[in-house]
Steps between C-alpha positions, in 0.01 A plus 500: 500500500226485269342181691537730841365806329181250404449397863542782692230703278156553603328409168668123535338463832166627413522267234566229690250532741235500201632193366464336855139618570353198283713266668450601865080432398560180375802389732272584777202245363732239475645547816167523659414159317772310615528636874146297492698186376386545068732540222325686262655466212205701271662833598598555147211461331313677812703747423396547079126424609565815773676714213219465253199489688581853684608684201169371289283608821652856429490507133159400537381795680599430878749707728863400582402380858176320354748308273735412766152333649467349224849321455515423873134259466637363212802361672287397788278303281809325374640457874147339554533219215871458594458425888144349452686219258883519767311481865192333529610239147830495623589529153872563377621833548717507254295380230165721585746763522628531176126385333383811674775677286420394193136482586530867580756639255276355207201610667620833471648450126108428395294755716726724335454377133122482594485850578766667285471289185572794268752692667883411386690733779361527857269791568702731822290564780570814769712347692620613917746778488752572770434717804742685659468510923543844591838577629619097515517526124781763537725337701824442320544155294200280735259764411441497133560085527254413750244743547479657162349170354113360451217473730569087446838540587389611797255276587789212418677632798203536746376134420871373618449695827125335533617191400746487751332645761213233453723194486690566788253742729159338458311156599441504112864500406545226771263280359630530145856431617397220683318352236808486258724375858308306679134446320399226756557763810277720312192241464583465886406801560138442344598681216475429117842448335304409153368894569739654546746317225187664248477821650898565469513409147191677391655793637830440392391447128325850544807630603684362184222590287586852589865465409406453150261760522763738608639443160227633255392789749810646649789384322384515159136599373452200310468107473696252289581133564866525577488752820521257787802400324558197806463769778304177649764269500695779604285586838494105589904553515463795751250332692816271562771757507268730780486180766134540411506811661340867406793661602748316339281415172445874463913534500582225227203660295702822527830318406337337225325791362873688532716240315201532220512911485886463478515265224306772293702756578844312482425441133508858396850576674832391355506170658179438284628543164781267605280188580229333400181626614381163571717499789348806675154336444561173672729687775193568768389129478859362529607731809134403653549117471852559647296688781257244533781224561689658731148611706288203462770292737402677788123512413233343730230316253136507658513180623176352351546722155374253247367261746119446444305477850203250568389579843517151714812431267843444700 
């Protein structure tokens, strides 16, 4: 009863939803990269880069917005470096993937040291508050969860509804599909497939940048190291588990994000003080890979994902 109390309770939703909100940013990036045929595999430290560059643009004097700015041409510049060494090099994905990582993540670990040399906690910033919509924030258990939440959270949502609208309802979205499907139908067309490769991962990498910035200016109001936590790793998994679809990617966020609010909540019932917490902790991750197998079956891999393209090239 306890467990059912937990998930039919407004406050369990609405926390869900907030844990989601970085996820569906960065899940989105990803998705965008590979529907273009790269695995970008830099999400993570994208993601830390994102987180810290935002919240210093605000602690340094700039507003919330400004800051999101901020994080979003930081990933970008990353996305530029990663697809200018994956399309036109035809480097390894995998390997430029994770240098941009760790390229990134320490990056971030010296700007910070640079500029903060003295300071042994991490100074908080003003970070977004909620905002309740009048009258849909009333509504009985869906109100308080989804639109009593942060002007981010919001803006998670509407980018899955753009996203999806522009894959699927635009010559843009087209061409991007086509270049992870069938890249050499694309360069029939007179168009550039190295282009448009670069353009979806410099926007995707913006798009994971402001993940992580989600982190340090709406779910907390401060930076530290350890607050991407793997939510990287994490997004490349949902990427899979969505069919690298909006729609779907925006539901095993969700799912994700639920498992995790449960976990904390489970520990402070009965069933808590009866087993290890370690088990509650690794819970979300095991029920997602168990998700993940029984999804990824039936998933339809962009056919040229991880294929580099060299126009003239059969």
């Amino acid at each position: 009863m306890e467990i059912l109390d937990i998930l039919l309770s407004a406050s369990f939703w609405a926390a869900a939803i907030r844990i989601a909100s970085p996820l569906i940013f960065a899940t989105l990036g990803e998705l965008i990269c590979e529907r273009a045929g790269v695995l970008n595999l830099g999400i993570e430290g994208i993601m830390v880069a994102g987180a810290f560059a935002g919240w210093m643009a605000v602690y340094s004097g700039t507003g919330l917005w400004m800051g999101i700015g901020v994080a979003m041409a930081v990933g970008m510049l990353f996305g530029l470096l990663h697809s200018t060494l994956t399309v036109p090099f035809g480097l390894s994905q995998h390997v430029v993937g994770l240098g941009v990582t760790l390229l990134a993540t320490s990056a971030t670990y010296y700007a910070y040291r640079l500029a903060l040399p003295e300071v042994t906690s991490p100074p908080k910033i003003e970070a977004f508050q909620p905002y309740a919509i009048p009258g849909l924030s009333d509504l009985p258990l869906i109100g308080p969860a989804l639109f009593h939440q942060t002007p981010l959270t919001y803006a998670a949502f509407l980018l899955v509804l753009i996203v999806s609208f522009t894959l699927y309802r635009t010559p843009l979205g087209l061409a991007v599909r086509a270049a992870g499907e069938n890249p050499s139908a694309v360069a029939a067309q007179g168009l550039s497939v190295t282009a448009i490769r670069i353009g979806a991962v410099i926007v995707g990498s913006g798009f994971m940048a402001v993940g992580g910035a989600f982190l340090t200016m709406s779910a907390f109001d401060s930076f530290f190291f350890e607050m991407v936590n793997g939510r990287g790793w994490i997004c490349i998994a949902l990427v899979v588990f969505g069919a690298w679809r909006p729609g779907k990617a925006l539901l095993g966020a969700v799912l994700f994000a639920a498992f995790d609010a449960l976990q904390i909540r489970v520990q402070q019932t009965s069933l808590g003080t009866a087993v290890p917490y370690q088990i509650f902790l690794m819970a979300p991750y095991v029920l997602s890979i168990l998700a993940l197998v029984l999804v990824s079956r039936r998933a339809e891999v962009p056919a040229a994902l991880m294929v580099p393209f060299n126009k003239g090239e059969r």
